[in-house]
C-alpha positions as CSV (number, residue, x, y, z in Angstrom):
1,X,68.9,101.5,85.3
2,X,69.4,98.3,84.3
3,X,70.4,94.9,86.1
4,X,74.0,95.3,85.0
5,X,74.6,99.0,86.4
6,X,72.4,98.4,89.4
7,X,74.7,95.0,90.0
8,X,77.5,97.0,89.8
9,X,76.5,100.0,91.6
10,X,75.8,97.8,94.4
11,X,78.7,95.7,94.4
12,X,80.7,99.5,94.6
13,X,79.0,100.1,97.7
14,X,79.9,96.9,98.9
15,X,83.1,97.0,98.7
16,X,83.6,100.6,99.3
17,X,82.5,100.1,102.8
18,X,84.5,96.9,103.1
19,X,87.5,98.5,102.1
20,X,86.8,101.4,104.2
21,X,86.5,99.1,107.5
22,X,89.7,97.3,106.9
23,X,91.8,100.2,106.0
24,X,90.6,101.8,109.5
25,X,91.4,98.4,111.2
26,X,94.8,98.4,109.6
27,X,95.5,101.5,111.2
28,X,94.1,100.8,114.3
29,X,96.3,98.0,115.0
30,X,99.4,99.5,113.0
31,X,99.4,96.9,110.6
32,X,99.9,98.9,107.8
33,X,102.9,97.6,106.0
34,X,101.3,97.5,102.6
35,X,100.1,100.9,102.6
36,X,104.0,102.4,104.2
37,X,105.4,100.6,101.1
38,X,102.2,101.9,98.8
39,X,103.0,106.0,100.0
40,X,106.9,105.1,99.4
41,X,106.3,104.2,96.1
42,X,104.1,106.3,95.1
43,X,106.3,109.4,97.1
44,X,109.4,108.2,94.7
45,X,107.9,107.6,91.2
46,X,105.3,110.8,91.3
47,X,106.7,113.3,94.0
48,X,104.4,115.6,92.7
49,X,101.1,113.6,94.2
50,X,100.5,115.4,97.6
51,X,101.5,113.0,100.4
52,X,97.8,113.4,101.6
53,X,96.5,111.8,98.6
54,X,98.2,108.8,99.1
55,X,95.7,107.1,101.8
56,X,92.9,107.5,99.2
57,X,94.6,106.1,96.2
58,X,95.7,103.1,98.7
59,X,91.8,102.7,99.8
60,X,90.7,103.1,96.0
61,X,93.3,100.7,94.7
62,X,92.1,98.2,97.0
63,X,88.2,98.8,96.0
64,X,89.2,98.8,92.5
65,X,90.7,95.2,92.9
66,X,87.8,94.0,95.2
67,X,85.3,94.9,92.8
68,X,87.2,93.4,89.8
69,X,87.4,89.6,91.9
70,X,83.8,90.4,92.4
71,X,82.9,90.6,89.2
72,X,85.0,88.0,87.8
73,X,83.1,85.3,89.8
74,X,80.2,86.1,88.1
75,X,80.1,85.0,84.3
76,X,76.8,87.0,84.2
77,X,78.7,90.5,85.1
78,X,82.0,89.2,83.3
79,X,79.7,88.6,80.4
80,X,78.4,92.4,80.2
81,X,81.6,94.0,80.6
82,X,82.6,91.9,77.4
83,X,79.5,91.5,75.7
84,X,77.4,95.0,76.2
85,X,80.5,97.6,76.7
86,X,79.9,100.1,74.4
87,X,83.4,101.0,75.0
88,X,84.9,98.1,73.4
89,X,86.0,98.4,69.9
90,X,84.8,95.3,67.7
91,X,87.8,94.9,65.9
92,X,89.6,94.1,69.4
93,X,87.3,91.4,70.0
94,X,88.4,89.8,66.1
95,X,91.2,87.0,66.8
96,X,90.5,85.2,64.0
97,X,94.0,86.0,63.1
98,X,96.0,84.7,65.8
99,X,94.4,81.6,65.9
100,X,96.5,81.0,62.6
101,X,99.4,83.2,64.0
102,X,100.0,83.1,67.4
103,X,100.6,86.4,69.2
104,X,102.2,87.2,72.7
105,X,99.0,89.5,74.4
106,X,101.0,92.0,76.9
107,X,98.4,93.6,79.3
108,X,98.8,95.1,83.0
109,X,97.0,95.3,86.4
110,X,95.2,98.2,86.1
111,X,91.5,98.6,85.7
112,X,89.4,95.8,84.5
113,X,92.9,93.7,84.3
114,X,90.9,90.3,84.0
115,X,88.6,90.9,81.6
116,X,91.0,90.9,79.0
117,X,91.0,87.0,80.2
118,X,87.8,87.0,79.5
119,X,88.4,88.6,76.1
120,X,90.5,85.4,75.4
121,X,88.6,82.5,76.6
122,X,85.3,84.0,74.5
123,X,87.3,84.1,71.5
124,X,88.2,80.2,71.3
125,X,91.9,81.1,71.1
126,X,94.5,78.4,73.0
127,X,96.7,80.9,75.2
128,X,98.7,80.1,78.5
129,X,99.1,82.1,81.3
130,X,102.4,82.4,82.9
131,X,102.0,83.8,86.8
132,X,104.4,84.3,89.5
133,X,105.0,81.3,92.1
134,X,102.2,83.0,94.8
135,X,100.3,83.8,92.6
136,X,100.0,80.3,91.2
137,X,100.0,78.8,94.3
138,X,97.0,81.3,95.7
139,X,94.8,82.0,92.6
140,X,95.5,79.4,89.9
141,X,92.1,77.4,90.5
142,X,90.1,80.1,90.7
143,X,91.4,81.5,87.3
144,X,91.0,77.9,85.7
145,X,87.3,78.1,87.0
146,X,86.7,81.3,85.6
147,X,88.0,80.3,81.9
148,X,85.8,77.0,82.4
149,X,82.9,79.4,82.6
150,X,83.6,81.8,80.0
151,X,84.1,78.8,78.0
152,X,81.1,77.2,78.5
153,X,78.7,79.9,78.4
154,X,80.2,80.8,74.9
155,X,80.8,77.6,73.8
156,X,84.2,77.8,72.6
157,X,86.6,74.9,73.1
158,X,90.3,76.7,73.2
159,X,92.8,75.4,75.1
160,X,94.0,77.1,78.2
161,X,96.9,76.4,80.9
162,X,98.5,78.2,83.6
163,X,102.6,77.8,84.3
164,X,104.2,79.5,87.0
165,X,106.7,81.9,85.3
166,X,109.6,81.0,88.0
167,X,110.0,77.3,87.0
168,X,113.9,77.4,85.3
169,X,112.5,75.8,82.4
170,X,109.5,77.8,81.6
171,X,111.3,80.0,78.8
172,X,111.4,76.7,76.6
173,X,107.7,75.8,77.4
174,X,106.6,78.9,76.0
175,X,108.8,79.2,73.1
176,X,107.5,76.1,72.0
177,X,104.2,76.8,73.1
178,X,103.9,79.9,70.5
179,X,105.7,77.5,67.8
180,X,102.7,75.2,68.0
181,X,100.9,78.4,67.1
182,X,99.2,78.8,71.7
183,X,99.2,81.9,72.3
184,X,100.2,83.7,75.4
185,X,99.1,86.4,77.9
186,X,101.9,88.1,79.9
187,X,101.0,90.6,82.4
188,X,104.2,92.8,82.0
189,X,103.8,94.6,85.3
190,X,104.1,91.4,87.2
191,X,106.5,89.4,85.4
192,X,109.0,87.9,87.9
193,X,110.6,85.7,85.9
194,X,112.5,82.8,86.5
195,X,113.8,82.9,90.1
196,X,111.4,85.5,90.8
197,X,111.4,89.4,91.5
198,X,114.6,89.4,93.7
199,X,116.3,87.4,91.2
200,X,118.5,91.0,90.5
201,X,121.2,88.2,88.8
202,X,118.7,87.5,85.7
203,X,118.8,88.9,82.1
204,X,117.7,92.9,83.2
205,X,117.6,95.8,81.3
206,X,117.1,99.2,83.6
207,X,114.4,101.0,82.1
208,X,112.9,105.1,83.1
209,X,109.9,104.8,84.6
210,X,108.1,107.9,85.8
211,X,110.3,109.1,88.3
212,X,112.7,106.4,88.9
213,X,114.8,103.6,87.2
214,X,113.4,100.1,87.4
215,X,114.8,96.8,86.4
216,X,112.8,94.8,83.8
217,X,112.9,91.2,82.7
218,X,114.4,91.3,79.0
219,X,112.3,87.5,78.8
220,X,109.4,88.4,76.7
221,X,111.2,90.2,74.0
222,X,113.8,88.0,73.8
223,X,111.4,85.3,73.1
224,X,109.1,87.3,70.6
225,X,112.7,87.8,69.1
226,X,113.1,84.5,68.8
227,X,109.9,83.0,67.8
228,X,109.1,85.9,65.0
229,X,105.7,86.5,67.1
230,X,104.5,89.9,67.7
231,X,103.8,91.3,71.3
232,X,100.4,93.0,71.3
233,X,99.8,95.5,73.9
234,X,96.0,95.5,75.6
235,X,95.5,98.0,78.6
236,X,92.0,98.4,80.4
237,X,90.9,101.3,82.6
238,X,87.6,103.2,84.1
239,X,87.1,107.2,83.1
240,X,86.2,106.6,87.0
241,X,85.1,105.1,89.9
242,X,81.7,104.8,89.1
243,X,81.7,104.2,85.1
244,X,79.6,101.3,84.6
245,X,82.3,99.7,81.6
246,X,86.0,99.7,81.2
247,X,87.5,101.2,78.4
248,X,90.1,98.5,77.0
249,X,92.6,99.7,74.6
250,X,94.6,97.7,71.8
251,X,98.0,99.2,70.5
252,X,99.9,99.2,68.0
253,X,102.2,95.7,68.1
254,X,106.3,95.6,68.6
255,X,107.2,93.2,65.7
256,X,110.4,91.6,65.2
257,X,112.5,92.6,62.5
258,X,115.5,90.4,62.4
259,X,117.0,93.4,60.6
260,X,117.6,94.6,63.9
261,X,120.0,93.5,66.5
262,X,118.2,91.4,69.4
263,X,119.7,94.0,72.3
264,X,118.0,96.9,70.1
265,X,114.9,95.1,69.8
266,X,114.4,93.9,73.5
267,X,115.5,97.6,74.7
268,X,112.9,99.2,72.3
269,X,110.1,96.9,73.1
270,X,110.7,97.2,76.8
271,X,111.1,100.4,76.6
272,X,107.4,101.2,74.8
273,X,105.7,98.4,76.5
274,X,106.5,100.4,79.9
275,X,106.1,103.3,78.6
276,X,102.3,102.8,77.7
277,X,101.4,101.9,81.7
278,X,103.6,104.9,82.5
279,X,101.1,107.2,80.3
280,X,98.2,106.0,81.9
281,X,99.2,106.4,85.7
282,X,99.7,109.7,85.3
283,X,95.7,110.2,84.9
284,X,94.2,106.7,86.5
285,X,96.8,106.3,89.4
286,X,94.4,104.7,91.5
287,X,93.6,101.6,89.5
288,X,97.2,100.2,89.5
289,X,97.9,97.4,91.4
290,X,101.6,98.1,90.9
291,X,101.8,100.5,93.9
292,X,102.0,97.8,96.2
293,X,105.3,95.8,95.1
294,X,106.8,98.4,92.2
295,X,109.6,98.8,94.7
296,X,110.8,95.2,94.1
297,X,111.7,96.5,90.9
298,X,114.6,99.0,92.0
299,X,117.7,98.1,92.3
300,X,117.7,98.8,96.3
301,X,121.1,99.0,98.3
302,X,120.9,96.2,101.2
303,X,123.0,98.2,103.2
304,X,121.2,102.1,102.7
305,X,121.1,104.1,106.1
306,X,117.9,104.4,107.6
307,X,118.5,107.5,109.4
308,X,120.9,110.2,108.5
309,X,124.1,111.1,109.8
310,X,124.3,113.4,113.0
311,X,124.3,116.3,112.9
312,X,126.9,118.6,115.9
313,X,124.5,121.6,115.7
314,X,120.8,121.5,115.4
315,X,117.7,124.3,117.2
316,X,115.1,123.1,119.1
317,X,111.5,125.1,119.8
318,X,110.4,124.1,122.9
319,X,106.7,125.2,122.4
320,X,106.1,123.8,118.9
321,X,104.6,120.6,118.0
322,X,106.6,118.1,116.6
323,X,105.9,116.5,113.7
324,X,107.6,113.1,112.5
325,X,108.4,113.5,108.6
326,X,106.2,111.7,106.4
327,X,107.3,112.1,103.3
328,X,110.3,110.5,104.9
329,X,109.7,108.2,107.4
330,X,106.6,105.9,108.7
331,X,106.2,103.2,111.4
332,X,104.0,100.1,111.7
333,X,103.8,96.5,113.1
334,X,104.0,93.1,112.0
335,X,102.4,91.3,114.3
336,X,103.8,92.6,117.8
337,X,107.3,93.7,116.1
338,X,108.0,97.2,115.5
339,X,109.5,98.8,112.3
340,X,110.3,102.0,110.9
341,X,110.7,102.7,107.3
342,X,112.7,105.2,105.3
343,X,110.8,105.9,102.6
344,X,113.3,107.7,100.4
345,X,115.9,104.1,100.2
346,X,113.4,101.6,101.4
347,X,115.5,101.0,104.5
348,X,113.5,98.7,107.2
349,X,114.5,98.8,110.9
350,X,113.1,97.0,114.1
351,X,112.6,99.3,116.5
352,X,111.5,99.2,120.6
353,X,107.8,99.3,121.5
354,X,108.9,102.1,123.3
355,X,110.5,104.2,120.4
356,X,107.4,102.9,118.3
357,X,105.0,104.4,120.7
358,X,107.0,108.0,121.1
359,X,107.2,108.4,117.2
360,X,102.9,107.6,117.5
361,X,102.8,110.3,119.8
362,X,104.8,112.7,117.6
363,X,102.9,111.6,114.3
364,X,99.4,112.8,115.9
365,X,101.4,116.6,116.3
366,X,99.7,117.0,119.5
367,X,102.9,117.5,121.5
368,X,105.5,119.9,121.8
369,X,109.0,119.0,122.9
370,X,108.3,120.3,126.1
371,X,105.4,118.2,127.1
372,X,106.7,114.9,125.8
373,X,110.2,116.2,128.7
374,X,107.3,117.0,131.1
375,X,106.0,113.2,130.9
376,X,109.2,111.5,130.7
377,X,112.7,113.4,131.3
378,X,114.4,110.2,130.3
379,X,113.6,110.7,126.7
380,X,115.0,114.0,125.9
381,X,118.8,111.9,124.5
382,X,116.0,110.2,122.2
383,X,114.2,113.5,121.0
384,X,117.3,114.8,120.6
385,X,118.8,112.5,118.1
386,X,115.2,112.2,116.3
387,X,115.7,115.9,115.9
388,X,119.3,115.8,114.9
389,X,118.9,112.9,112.5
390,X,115.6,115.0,110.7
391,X,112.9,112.3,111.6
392,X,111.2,114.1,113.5
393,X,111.2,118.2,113.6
């Protein structure tokens, strides 16, 4: 084995049981927001994942990202995956090119997302970074510090800046940015735009993805449009949890032709640049980032039901178990507050500790409708409309 694999086979281990203690802590204390919104996602864009998978794509997500900050702190790993993966095609690695023709590099957060960074930076090219407001504020040192690194163990001098990609003006900056031939690397998946994600008022276009309809910005084709540079498309993924190096893929590049329209082009490139991420969750669902916050693409209605309507007429079995529906609805806290989430619209209600605890009770299906009346005969009106409105049954 040698001192790459074994590095790396620890730091899996690591973070496996790491991951493993704060999932279980989550739970314990019901602060499981991210991973409600996580099974809701993935429940709407691939119904046909059984809702008991979901937990472990959540935990492996999460060790999938912890081992990728790992690594990336560490120019010695960061330099294997780049230098010594026998995955990685040579001609990817040639950007000889774009240094006299600068390109828009379109990647997502799935797999070895950073390394493509790191792809980058060892190359010499001068590329900006436009990230999301939080993301900026939370990670743009450390990103800076990893490009130093990569720089410096390579030697290579390119120039290198992070923007945060909700400013109003940051369209210009990086139109002119690629006119003085800087390149730049968009991550598609998590492009906010200006005014950020919930900024449903800004140039959209609703694109099929998987399951559902999700709006996208329109920015980065519009500005390849304008600036005659091509978008190239890089994606990065592990055959699994345990392969030692990432397989990162280069595709074929959406080039403007000013024979077509602008709306044809944008739609077409948005269109194929979702499309390839769509492909590969289908086979590596659990190395996407994307579960967590996909939702804040949808076009979400502010005013959606969280239960359903009453029904006059509804059976109840006083000796089975009842079972709260979980491919419908889940519960957690923030903090000491209470909430219940539909997970079909996305709905969010506050509800009473007291509600909160009953629908715990129900969700471990150790109790029959019967011995939940026996304990408390005050909370049969309650059961009743849980029952009548389908959350529980």
């Amino acid at each position: 084995m040698d001192n790459f694999t074994q590095l790396r086979t620890e730091n899996y281990n690591y973070i496996k049981n790491k991951v493993i203690n704060e999932v279980t802590l989550e739970k314990k204390e019901y602060q499981n927001k991210r991973f409600c919104f996580t099974s809701a996602n993935l429940r709407n864009f691939l119904p046909s994942l059984d809702i008991d998978q979901h937990e472990t794509i959540y935990q492996n997500i999460l060790i999938n990202r912890g081992m990728l900050l790992n690594e990336t702190k560490h120019i010695s790993m960061l330099d294997a995956l780049i230098s010594k993966n026998p995955n990685l095609d040579p001609h990817i690695c040639n950007f000889d090119e774009h240094k006299k023709n600068a390109k828009i590099f379109c990647t997502y957060h799935l797999g070895a997302y950073r390394t493509i960074i790191g792809l980058l930076a060892k190359s010499g090219l001068d590329f900006i970074l436009p990230i999301d407001t939080n993301t900026y504020n939370n990670q743009k040192d450390d990103i800076l510090a990893l490009v130093k690194s990569i720089q410096e163990n390579y030697q290579t001098q390119g120039y290198f800046q992070i923007v945060d990609a909700e400013k109003p003006d940051v369209g210009i900056l990086l139109a002119e940015s690629l006119r003085e031939n800087i390149n730049l690397i968009i991550y598609i998946d998590g492009n906010s735009g200006t005014g950020g994600v919930f900024n449903k008022k800004a140039d959209v276009q609703n694109v099929q993805f998987l399951n559902k309809n999700i709006l996208v910005r329109k920015g980065i084709a519009h500005l390849s449009y304008l600036t005659k540079k091509s978008i190239i498309p890089f994606i990065s993924h592990y055959e699994s949890h345990l392969a030692i190096y990432p397989i990162i893929e280069l595709f074929n590049a959406a080039i403007p032709d000013q024979k077509v329209d602008l709306q044809t082009y944008i739609t077409n490139t948005n269109n194929y640049l979702w499309g390839i991420l769509e492909d590969k969750l289908k086979k590596y669902t659990e190395q996407w980032e994307g579960w967590f916050y996909i939702h804040k693409y949808l076009e979400l209605n502010d005013k959606a039901n969280i239960f359903d309507k009453t029904n006059d007429q509804i059976t109840i079995n006083n000796d089975k178990k009842l079972c709260l529906d979980i491919l419908r609805y889940d519960i957690f806290k923030i903090s000491a507050d209470n909430y219940i989430l539909n997970k079909e619209n996305y709905a969010v209600g506050k509800i009473s500790t007291e509600l909160f605890e009953l629908l715990n009770k129900i969700k471990s299906n150790s109790f029959s409708y019967s011995d939940l009346i026996k304990f408390d005969k005050d909370i049969k009106l309650t059961l009743d409309e849980l029952i009548n409105r389908k959350v529980i049954f």
